[in-house]
C-alpha positions as CSV (number, residue, x, y, z in Angstrom):
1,X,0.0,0.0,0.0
2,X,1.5,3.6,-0.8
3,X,2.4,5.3,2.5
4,X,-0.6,6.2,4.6
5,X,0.9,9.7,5.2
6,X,0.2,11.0,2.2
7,X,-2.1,8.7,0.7
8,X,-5.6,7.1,1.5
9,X,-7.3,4.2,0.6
10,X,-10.7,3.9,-0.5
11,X,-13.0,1.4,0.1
12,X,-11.7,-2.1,-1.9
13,X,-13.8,-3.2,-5.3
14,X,-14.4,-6.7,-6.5
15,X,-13.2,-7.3,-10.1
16,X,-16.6,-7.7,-11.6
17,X,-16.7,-3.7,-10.8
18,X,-13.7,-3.5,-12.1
19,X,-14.6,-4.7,-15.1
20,X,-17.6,-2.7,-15.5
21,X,-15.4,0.4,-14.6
22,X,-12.6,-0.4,-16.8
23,X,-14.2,-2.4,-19.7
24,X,-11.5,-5.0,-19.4
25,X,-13.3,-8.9,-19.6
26,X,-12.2,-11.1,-16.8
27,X,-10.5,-13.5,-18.6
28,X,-10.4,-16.3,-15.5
29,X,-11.1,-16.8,-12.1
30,X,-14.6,-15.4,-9.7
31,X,-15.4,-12.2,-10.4
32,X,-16.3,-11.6,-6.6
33,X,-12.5,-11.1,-5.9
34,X,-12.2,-7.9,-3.7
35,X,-8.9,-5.5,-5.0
36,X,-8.0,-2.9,-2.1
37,X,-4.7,-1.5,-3.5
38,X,-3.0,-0.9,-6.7
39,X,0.9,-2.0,-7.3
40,X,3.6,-3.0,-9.2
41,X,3.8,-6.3,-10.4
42,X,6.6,-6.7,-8.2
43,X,4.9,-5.5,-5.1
44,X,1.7,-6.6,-5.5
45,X,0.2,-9.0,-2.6
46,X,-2.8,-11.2,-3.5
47,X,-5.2,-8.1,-2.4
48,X,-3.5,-5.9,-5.3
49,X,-4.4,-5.4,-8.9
50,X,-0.8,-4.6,-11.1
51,X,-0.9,-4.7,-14.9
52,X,2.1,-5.2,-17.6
53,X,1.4,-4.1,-20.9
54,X,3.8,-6.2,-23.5
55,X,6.2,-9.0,-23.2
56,X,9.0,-7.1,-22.0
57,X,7.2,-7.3,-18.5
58,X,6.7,-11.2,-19.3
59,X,9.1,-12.3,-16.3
60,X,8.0,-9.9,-14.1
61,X,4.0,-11.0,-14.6
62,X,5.1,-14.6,-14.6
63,X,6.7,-14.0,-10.9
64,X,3.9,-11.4,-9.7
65,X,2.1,-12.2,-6.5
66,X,-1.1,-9.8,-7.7
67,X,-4.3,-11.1,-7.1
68,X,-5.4,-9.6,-10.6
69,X,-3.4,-8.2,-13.3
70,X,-4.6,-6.0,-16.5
71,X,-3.0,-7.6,-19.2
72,X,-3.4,-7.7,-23.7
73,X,-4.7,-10.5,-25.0
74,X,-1.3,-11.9,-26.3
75,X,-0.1,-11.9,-22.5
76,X,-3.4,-14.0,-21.2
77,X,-1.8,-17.1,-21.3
78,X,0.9,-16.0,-19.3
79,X,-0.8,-15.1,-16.2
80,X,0.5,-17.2,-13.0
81,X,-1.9,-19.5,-10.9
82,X,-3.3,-17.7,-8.5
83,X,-3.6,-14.2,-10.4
84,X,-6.9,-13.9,-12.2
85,X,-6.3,-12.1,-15.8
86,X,-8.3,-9.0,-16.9
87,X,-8.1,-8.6,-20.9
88,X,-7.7,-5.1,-22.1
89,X,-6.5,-3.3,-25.2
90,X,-5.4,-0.7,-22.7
91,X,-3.7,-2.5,-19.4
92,X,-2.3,0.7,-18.4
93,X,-5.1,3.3,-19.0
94,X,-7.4,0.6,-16.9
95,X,-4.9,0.5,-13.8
96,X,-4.6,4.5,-13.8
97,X,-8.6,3.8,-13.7
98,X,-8.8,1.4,-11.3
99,X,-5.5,2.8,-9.2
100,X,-7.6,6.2,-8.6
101,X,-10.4,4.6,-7.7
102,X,-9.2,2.5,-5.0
103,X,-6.6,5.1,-3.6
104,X,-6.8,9.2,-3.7
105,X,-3.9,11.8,-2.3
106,X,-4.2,13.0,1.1
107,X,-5.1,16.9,0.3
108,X,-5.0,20.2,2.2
109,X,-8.0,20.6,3.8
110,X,-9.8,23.5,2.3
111,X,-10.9,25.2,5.8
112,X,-9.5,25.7,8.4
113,X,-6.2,26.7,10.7
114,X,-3.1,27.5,8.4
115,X,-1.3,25.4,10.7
116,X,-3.3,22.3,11.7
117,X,-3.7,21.2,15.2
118,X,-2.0,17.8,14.5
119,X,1.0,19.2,13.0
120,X,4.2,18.8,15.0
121,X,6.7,21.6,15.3
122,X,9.7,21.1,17.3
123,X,11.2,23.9,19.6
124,X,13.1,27.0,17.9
125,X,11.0,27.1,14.4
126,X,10.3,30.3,12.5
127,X,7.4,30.3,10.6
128,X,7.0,33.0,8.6
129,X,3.7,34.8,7.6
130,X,1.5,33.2,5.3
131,X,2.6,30.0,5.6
132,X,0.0,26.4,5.3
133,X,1.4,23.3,7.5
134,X,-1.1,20.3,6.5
135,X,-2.6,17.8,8.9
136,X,0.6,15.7,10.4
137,X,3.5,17.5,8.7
138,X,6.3,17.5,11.4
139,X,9.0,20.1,11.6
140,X,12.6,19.9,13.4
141,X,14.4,21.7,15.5
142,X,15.2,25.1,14.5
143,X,14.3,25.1,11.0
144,X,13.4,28.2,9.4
145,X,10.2,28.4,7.3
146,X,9.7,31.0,4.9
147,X,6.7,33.3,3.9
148,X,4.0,31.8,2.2
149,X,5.2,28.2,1.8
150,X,2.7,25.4,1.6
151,X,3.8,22.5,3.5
152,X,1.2,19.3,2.4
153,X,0.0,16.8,4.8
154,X,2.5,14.0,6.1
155,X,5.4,16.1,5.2
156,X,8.2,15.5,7.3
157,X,10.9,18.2,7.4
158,X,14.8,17.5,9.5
159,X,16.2,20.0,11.8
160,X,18.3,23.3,10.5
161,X,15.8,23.7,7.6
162,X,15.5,26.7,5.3
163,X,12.9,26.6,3.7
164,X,12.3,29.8,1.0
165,X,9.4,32.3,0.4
166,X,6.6,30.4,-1.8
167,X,8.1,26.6,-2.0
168,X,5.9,24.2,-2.0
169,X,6.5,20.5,-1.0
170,X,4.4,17.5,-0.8
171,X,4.5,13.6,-0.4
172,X,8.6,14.0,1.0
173,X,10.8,13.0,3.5
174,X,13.3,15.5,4.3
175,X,16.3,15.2,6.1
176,X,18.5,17.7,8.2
177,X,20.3,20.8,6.9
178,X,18.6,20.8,3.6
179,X,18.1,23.9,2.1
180,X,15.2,24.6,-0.3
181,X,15.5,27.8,-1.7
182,X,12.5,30.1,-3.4
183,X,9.7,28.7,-5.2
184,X,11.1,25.3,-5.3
185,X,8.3,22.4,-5.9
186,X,9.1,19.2,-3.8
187,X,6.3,16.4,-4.4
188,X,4.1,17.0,-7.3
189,X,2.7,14.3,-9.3
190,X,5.5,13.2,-11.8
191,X,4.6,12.7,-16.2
192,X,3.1,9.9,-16.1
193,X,0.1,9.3,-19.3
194,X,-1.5,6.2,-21.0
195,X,-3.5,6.2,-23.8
196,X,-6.9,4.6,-23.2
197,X,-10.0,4.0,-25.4
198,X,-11.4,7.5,-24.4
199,X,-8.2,9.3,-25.0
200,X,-5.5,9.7,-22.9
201,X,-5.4,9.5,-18.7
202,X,-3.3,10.5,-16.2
203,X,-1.3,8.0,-14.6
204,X,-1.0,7.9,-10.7
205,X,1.9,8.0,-8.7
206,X,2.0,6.9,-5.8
207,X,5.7,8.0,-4.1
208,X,7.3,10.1,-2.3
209,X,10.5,12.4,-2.6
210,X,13.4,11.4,0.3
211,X,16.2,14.7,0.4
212,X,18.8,13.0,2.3
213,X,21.1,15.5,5.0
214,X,22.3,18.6,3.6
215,X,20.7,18.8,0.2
216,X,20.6,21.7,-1.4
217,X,17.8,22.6,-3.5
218,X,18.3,26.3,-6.2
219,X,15.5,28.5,-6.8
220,X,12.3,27.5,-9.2
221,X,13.3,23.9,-9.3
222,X,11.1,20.9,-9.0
223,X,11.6,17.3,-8.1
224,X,8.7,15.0,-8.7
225,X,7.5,12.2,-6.8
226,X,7.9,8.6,-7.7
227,X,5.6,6.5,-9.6
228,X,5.3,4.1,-6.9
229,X,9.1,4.0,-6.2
230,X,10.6,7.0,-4.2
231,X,12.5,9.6,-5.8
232,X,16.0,10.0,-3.9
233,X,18.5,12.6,-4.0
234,X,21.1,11.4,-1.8
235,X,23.5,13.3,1.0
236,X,25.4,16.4,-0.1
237,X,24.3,16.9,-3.3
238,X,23.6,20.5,-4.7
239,X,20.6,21.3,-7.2
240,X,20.8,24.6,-8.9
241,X,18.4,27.0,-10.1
242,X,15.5,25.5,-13.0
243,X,16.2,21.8,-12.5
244,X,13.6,19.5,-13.1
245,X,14.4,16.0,-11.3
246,X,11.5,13.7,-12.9
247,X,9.9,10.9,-11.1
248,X,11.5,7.6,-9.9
249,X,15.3,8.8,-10.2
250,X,17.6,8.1,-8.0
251,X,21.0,10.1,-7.4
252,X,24.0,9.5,-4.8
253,X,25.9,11.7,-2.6
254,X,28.2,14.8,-3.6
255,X,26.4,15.3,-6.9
256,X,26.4,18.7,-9.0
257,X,23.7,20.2,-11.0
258,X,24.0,23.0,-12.9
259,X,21.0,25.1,-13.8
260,X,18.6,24.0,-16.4
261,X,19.7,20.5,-16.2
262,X,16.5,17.7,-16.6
263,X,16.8,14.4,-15.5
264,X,14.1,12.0,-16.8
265,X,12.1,9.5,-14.9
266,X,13.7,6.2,-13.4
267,X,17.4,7.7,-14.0
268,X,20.0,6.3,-11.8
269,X,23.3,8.5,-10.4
270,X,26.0,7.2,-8.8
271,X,27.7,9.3,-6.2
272,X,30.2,12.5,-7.0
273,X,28.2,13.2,-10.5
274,X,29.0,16.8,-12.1
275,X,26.1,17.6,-14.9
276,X,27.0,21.2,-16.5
277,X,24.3,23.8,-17.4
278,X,20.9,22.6,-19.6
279,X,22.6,18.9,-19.7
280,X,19.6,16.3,-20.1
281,X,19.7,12.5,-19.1
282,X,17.0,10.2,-20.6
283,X,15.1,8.3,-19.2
284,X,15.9,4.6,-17.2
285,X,19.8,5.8,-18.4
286,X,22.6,5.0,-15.6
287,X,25.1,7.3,-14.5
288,X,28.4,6.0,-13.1
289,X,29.8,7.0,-9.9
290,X,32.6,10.1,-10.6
291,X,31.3,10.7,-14.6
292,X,31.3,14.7,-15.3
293,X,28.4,15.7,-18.1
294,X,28.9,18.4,-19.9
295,X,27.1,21.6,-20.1
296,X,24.4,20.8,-22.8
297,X,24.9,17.4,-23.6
298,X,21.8,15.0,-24.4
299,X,23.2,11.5,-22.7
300,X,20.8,8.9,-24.1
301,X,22.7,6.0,-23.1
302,X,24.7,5.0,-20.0
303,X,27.6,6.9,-18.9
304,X,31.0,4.4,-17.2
305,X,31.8,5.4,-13.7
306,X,34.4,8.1,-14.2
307,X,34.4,9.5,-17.4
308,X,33.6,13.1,-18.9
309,X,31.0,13.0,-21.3
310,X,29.6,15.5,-23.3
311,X,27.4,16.9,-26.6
312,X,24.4,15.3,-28.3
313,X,23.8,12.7,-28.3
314,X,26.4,12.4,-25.4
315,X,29.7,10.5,-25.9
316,X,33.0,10.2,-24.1
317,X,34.6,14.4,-24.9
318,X,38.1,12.9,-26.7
319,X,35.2,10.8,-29.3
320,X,33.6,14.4,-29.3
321,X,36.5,16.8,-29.8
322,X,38.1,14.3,-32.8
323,X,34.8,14.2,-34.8
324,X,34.2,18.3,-34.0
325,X,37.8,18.6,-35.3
326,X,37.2,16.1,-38.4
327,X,33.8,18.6,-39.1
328,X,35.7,21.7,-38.7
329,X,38.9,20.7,-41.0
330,X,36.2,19.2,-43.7
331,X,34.1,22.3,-43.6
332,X,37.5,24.3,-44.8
333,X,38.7,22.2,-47.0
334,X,35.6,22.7,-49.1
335,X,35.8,26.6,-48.4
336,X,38.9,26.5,-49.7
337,X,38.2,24.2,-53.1
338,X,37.6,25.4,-56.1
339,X,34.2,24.9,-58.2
């Protein structure tokens, strides 16, 4: 079940209503089955409902523990013992259905105290004026809060905070001595879209952010929540101005970003990264511990511990500086040929 801080469940649905909510036809099994939670088809229990939408995910389904799974037709067949198979063109779209459904956000209540009665401030912190603290948000020790920030419900923040004017955070775990500078965005639902037979849907996500100690978070920059893994920015690291962390990534200790970098969802960073201004890293694309990325690079596949990489797409800089050399003496030569 996602975390009950920041997320509640609704009341559980049997699959013949999921069916009729979804469209999908339950290919075996009782259709009295109550689902309570969505998952993964790796975390999924026998009360969950996961799906898998091609045969990439065909060891995954074949080892799931779901008690129902939204599948294609092609993949029916492939459905373990024990996990009743619900045919669908669209196995994704009818999860995000289904998913929403059974499980909603914890939101700020719309009335009532700026600061809720069952939020938890420890001794020495500044709040300043303006600011929302949601139902069971918990603040250290002698953190500072800024004007107008919005602090969502379950929100746990460490002690020796700063928090700037307008940030917003949601759905995280924060540690101590992080600072989160003006109008930064902690939390919010990461990209996440399927197409379904009514168009497209959003997806849910069901993480959370964790800043480990003494993060550092520039100005304007958002990190999203996970999908239904956490998104992680590990101890030490420093986030410049304009960054946009997407959801599920994962990056180590000690790591540099530069302003207008982008990391895309379910990235991994090793520790002691250096990314240089407007760099981008695709998505599910591994960074090795040490590797420097240069300042506007586009680094579509994975980058060995250590090395500098840099333009686009990205490549190791002495591949980059012979074939930018190679260009530059070719361009002469023709300029200097005659018709």
């Amino acid at each position: 079940m996602p975390d009950p801080r920041f997320f509640q469940a609704l009341r559980p649905l049997s699959l013949r209503q999921i069916s009729e909510l979804t469209g999908a036809r339950i290919a075996s099994g009782p259709g009295d089955l109550m689902i309570a939670e969505p998952a993964t088809l790796d975390r999924a229990t026998g009360a969950a409902v996961a799906f898998a939408t091609d045969r990439k995910w065909l060891a995954r389904l074949e080892a799931t523990g779901a008690g129902a799974c939204f599948v294609p037709e092609a993949l029916v067949a492939a459905v373990p013992e024990g996990c009743i198979a619900l045919e669908t063109r669209h196995p994704q779209a009818s999860w995000a259905v289904t998913a929403d459904a059974l499980c909603q956000p914890i939101l700020q209540p719309p009335t009532g105290d700026w600061i809720d009665a069952t939020a938890v401030l420890e001794a020495d912190v500044v709040v300043g004026p303006g600011v929302v603290i949601g139902p069971g948000a918990r603040i250290g020790q002698g953190s500072h809060i800024g004007p107008g920030v919005v602090i969502g419900p379950g929100v746990s923040i460490g002690r020796n905070c700063r928090v700037g004017p307008q940030a917003v955070i949601g759905f995280a775990l924060i540690g101590d001595n992080v600072r989160l500078h003006a109008g930064v965005v902690i939390g919010e639902a990461g990209f996440g879209a399927a197409g379904g037979p009514t168009g497209v849907v959003d997806v849910p996500q069901f993480g959370r952010v964790i800043l480990q100690d003494n993060v550092t978070v520039g100005s304007h920059s958002c990190i999203d929540r996970g999908a239904y893994e956490d998104t992680v920015i590990g101890e030490n690291t420093k986030i410049d101005n304009l960054v946009h962390i997407a959801h599920n990534v994962r990056i180590g200790r000690n790591c540099l970003l530069a302003g207008f970098v982008g990391i895309s969802g379910s990235a991994v960073i090793g520790d002691g990264v250096m990314f240089g201004g407007r760099a981008g890293l695709a998505d599910h694309v591994e960074v090795g511990d040490g590797a420097s990325i240069g300042a506007g690079s586009g680094i579509i596949r994975k980058v060995p511990a250590g090395e500098v990489w840099t333009g686009y797409p990205g490549r190791p800089v002495r591949e980059f500086l012979r074939e930018t050399a190679w260009v530059a003496n070719a361009a002469r030569r023709k300029g200097t040929t005659k018709s």
